[in-house]
C-alpha positions in Angstrom: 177.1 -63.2 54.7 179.4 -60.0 54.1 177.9 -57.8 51.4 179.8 -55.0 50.0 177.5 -52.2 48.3 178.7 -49.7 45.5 176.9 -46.6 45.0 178.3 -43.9 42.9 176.3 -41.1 45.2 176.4 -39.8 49.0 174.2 -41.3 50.8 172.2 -40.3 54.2 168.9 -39.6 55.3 169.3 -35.8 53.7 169.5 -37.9 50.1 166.7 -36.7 47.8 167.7 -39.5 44.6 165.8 -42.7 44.6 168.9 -44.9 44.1 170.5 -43.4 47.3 166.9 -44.4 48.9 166.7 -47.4 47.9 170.4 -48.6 49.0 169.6 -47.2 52.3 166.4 -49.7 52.6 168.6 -52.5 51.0 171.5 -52.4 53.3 169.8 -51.6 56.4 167.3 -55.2 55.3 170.5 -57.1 54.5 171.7 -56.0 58.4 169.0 -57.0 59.7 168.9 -60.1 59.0 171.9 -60.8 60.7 174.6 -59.8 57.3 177.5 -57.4 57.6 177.0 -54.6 55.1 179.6 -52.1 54.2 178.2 -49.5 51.5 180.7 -47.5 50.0 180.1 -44.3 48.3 182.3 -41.7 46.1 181.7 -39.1 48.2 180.2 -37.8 51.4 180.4 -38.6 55.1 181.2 -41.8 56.6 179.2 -42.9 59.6 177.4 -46.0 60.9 173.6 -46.4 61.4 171.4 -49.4 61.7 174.5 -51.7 61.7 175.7 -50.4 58.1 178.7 -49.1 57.1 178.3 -46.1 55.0 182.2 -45.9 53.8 183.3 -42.5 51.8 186.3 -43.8 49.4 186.6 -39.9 48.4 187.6 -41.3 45.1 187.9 -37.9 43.0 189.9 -36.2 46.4 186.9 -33.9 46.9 185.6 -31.6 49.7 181.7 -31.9 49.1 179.7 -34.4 47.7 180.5 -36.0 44.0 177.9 -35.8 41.2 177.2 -36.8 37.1 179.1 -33.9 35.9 181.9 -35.0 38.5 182.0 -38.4 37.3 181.8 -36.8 33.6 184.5 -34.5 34.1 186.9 -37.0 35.5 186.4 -40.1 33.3 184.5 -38.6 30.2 181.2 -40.0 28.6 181.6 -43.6 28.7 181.5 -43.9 24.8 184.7 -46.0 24.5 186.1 -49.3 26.8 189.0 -47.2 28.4 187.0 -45.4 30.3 185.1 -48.0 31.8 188.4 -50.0 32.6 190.1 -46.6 34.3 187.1 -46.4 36.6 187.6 -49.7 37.0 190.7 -50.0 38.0 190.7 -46.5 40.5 187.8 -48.4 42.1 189.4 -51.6 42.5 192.7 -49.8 44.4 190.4 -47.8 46.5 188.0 -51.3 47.7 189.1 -54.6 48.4 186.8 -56.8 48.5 188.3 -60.1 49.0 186.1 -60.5 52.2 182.7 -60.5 50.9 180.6 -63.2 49.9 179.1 -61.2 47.0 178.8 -57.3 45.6 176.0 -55.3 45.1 176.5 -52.4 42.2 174.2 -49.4 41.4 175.4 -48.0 38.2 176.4 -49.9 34.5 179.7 -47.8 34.6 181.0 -50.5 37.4 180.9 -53.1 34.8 184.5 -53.7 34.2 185.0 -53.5 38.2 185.6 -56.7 40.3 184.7 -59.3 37.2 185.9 -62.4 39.0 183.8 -61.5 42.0 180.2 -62.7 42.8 178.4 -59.1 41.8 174.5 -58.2 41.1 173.5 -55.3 39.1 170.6 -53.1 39.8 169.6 -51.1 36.9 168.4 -47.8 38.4 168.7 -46.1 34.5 166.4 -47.0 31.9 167.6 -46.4 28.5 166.2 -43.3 28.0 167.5 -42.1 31.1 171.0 -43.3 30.2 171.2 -41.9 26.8 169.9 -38.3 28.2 172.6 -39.1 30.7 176.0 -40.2 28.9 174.8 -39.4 24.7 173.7 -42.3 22.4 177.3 -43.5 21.9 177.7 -44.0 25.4 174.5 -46.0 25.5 175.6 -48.5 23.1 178.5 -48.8 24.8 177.5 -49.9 27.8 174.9 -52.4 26.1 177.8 -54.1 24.4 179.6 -54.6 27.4 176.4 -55.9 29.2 176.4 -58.7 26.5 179.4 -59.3 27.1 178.7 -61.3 30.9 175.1 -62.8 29.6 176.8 -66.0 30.3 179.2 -65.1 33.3 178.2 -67.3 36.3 179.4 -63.8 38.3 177.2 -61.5 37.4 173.9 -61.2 38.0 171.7 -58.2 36.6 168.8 -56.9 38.2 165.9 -54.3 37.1 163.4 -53.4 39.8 160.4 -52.3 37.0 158.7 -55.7 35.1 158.2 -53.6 31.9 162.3 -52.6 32.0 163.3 -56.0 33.0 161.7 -57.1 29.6 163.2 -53.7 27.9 166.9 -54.8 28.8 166.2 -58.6 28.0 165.3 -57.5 24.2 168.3 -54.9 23.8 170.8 -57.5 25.2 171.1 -61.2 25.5 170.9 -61.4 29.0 168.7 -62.6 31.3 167.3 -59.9 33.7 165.7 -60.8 36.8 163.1 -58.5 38.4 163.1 -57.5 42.4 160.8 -54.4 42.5 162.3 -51.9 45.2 161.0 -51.9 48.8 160.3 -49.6 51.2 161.0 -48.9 54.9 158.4 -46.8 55.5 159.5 -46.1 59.1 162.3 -44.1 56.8 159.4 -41.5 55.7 157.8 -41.4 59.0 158.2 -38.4 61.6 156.8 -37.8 64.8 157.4 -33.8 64.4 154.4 -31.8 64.4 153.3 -30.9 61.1 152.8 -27.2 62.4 156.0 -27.2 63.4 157.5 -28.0 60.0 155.2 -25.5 58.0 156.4 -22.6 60.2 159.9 -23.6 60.2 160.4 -23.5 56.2 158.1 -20.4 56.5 155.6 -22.1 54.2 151.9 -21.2 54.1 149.7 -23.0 56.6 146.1 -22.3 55.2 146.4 -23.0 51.3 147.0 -27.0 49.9 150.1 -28.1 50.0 151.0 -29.6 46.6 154.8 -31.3 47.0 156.8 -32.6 44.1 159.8 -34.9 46.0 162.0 -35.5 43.1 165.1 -33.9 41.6 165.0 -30.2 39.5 166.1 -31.6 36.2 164.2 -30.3 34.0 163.5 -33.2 31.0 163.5 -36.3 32.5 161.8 -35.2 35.6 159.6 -32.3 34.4 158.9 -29.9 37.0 157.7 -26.9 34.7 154.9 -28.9 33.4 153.4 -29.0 37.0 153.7 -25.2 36.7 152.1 -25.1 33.0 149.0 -27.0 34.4 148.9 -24.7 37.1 148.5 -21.7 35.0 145.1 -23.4 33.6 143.9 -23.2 36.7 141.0 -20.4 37.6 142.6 -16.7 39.8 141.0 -18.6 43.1 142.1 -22.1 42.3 145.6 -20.5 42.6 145.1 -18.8 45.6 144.4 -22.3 47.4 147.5 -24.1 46.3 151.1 -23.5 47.4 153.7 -26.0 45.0 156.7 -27.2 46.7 159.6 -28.2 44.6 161.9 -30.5 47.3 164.9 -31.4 44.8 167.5 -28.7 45.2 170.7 -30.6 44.0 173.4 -28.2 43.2 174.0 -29.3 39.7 169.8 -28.0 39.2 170.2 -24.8 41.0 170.5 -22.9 37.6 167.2 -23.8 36.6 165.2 -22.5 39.4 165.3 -18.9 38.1 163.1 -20.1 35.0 160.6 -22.0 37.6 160.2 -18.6 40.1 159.6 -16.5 36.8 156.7 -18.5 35.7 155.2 -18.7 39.2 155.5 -14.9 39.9 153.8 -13.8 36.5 150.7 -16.3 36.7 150.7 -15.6 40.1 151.4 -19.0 41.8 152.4 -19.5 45.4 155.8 -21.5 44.7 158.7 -23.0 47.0 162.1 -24.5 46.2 163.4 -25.9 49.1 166.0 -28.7 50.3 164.5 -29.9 53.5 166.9 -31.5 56.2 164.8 -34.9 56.0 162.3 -36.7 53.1 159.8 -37.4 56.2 159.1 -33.9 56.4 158.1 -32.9 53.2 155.5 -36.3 53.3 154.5 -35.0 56.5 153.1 -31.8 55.5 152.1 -33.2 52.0 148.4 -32.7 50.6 149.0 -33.9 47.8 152.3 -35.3 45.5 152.8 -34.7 41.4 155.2 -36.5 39.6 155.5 -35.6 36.3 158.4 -37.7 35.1 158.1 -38.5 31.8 160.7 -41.6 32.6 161.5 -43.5 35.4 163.2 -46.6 36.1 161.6 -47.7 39.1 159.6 -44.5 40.8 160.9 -44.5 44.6 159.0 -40.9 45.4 156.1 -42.7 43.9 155.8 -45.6 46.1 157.0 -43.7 49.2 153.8 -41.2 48.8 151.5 -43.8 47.7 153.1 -46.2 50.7 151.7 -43.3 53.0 148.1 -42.5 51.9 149.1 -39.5 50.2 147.1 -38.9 47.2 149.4 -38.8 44.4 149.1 -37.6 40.4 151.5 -39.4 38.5 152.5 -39.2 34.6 151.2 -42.4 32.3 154.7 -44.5 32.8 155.4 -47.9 32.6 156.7 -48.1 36.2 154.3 -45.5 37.4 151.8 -48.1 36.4 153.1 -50.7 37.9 153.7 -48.9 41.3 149.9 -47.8 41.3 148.0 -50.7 40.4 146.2 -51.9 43.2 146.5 -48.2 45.6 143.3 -46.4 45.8 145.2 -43.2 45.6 147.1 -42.6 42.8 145.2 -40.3 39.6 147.1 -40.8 36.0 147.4 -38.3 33.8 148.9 -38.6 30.4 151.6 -35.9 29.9 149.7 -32.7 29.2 149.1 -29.7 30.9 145.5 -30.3 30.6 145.0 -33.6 31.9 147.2 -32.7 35.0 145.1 -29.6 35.6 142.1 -31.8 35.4 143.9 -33.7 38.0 144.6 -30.9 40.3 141.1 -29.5 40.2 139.6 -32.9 40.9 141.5 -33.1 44.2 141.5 -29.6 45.3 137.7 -29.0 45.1 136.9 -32.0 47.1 137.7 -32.9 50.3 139.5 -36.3 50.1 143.0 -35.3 50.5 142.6 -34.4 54.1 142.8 -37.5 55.1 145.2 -40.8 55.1 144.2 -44.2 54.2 146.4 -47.1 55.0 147.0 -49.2 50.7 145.6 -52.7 51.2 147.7 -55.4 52.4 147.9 -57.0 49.0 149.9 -53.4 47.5 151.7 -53.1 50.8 153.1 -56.7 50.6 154.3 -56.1 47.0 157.0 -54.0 48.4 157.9 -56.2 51.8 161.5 -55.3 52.7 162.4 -59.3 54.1 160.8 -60.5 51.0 163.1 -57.8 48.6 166.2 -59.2 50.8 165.4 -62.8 50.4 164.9 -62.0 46.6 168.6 -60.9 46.6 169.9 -63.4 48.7 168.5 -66.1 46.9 170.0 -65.0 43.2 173.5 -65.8 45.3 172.3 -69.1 46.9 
């Protein structure tokens, strides 16, 4: 089959958002099973690996990579049909995609885009995540129009989380399948020394590397509460940990100021750094926090867990889902407290020093031919 992909995001192995992850491991299944993939993205570089086509359309004209404020800038908030339809319509000029068998899409914003076309939705924004995102006008929107193809043999929509597959059916009439995301862990994987890494990002080789692999924005994501549970910590609990913030998107580089602050006056060891590759920061991991107070799938979540890594994640639905059935994972319910609790419980024992491979039950939840075949089949 051909298979275009739409992704609103740059995408390569640098890419620290879970959507740009997860159309990396879609595309690069899809090839190999023997279909011609084409992804193309807004912005970024074009270039061909694993027998994928990662196409920039440069549709804003742009040096530099495209992001929300970008998109927000150009076509407004979404709160009205029009803009939908110009985005549309500058999208539908800039593809043609008379040659393929069917579309993948990754945002809601493409849902006026190619309507006579075989096309599957994945939902990678919950609606929590979309209001915070676009405004509450915006959001209701975009669930109008969503009703509007509940009985289009053309499209298709998808949610990767059971608990937000349910969410959507409720708020719209449409059915939603559920495909969780997969993982190529050979993606995550490095053969680099893991002293090698430590000394080239000048990081601290003796204290417990605590990582936290997801995006800097600051309500959704939560990074200062990691930093508030710190702060509960003991003067020589401190001492042992060194926190590494991993994503340094330029639209969250204003609120790293506010994170060093807090680290310099309690007197915690903290980095903010945008490593070259995702396998390096798992690499050098002791241990992962994700704080998130929402999520629509998790994709940091199941890489660390995928790896052994012992992993502290918020009381989500999809966290929840993601965990059940890994020996690694430690739930906390959104408090400083609890996530201190967390924190101590780990670094005064011994476990994290090692690895253990999930069970083959887990590990087969998140099969990459199985998460292709689901997607092939909803076309067949």
């Amino acid at each position: 089959m051909r298979i275009a992909i739409i992704n609103t995001w740059a995408i390569s192995n640098k890419a620290i958002g879970g959507t740009e992850r997860f159309v990396m491991d879609l595309a690069n299944s899809l090839a190999h099973d023997n279909n011609e993939v084409d992804v193309f993205m807004f912005s970024g570089k074009s270039y061909v690996e694993d027998c994928v086509n990662y196409i920039n359309i440069n549709l804003f004209n742009m040096d530099g990579e495209a992001d929300e404020y970008v998109v927000q800038n150009y076509f407004g908030n979404f709160e009205n049909e029009e803009a939908y339809k110009n985005l549309a319509e500058k999208l539908e000029n800039k593809i043609d995609v008379s040659k393929y068998d069917f579309i993948q899409l990754n945002s809601l914003l493409f849902l006026e885009a190619w309507k006579d076309k075989k096309r599957i939705f994945t939902i990678h924004t919950n609606p929590f995540e979309y209001e915070l995102a676009w405004g509450k006008d915006s959001y209701n929107k975009m669930l109008e129009l969503m009703n509007r193809y509940k009985d289009n043999e053309n499209t298709i929509f998808v949610a990767p989380s059971k608990f937000y597959a349910n969410e959507y059916s409720k708020l719209t009439d449409c059915n939603i399948e559920f495909i969780p995301h997969a993982i190529d862990i050979k993606r995550i994987q490095t053969e680099k020394n893991k002293e090698d890494i430590i000394e080239q990002y000048k990081l601290n080789e003796e204290k417990i590397k605590i990582i936290v692999p997801s995006r800097l924005e600051p309500i959704q994501k939560q990074p200062m509460l990691l930093l508030d549970a710190c702060c509960l910590l003991n003067d020589e609990e401190k001492d042992r940990i060194q926190i590494i913030y991993t994503g340094l998107d330029k639209q969250y580089e204003k609120f790293v100021s506010e994170l060093k602050e807090k680290a310099e006056t309690n007197k915690i060891d903290i980095k903010i750094i945008r490593f070259d590759y995702m396998a390096e920061v798992y690499k050098i991991a002791d241990i992962t926090v994700l704080p998130s107070k929402s999520e629509s799938f998790g994709y940091s979540a199941l890489e660390s867990l995928s790896l052994g890594i012992y992993t502290i994640l918020n009381d989500i639905p999809t966290f929840n889902e993601i965990a059940k059935g890994n020996e690694y994972n430690y739930i906390f319910k959104n408090n400083a407290l609890e996530l201190k609790d967390k924190i101590k419980e780990i670094v005064n024992g011994s476990n994290y020093l090692s690895r253990m491979v999930p069970s083959d039950i887990w590990q087969k939840r998140y099969d990459l031919s199985e998460f292709e075949k689901s997607y092939i089949n909803l076309i067949k």
